[in-house]
N, C-alpha and C positions, 0 to 999 in steps of 0.2 A: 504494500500500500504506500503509497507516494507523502513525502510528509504535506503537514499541513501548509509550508512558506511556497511547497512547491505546484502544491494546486493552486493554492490561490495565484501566483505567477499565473500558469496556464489559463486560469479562469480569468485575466486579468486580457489578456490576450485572442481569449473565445471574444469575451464582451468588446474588446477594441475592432476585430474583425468585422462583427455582426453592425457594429455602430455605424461601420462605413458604407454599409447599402450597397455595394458591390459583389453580392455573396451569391448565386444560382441558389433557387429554395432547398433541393434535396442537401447540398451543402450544409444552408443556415439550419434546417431540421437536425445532423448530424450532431452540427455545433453547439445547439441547444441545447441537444438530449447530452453529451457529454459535459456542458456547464451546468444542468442539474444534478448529476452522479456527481462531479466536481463538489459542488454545495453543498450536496447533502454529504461529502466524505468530512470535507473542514469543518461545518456543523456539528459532527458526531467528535471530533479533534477538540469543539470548545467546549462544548460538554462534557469530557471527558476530563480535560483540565482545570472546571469547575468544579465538577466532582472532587480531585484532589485538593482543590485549593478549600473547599470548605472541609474536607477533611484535616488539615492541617492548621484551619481556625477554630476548628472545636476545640475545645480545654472542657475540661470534670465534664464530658460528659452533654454539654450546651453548646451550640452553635451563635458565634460570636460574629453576628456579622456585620462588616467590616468594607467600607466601598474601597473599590479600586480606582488609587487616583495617582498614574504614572507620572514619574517627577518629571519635573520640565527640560531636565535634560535629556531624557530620551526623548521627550516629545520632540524637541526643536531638532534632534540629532536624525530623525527620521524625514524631516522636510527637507 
């Protein structure tokens, strides 16, 4: 299974293709049905990583929940 940085790449790339309107429909059909298989793989990748991550915020027992708020240095480091 492909990871998750690298579907979304391709999925990144399905969506830019499809955007440009130059695509034969049995093509864009193709393109489509493997950007939903794509979604629904990374879907099932963030889910699964929330599952741990609330796993690792329980203490005694209680679920501590806790928003995620990524510091500004990743944020500005990814634009």
């Amino acid at each position: 299974m492909p990871k998750f940085e690298e579907c979304l790449q391709r999925l990144e790339k399905i969506v830019d293709e499809l955007e440009k309107g130059n695509v034969p429909l049995e093509r864009a059909i193709k393109l489509f049905e493997e950007g939903v298989q794509l979604s629904n793989s990374c879907r099932q990748e963030l889910e699964a990583a929330e599952g741990k991550v609330e796993i690792l915020l329980k203490q005694n027992g209680k679920l501590q929940a806790e928003p995620f708020e990524p510091s500004t240095e990743r944020a500005e480091a990814k634009l």
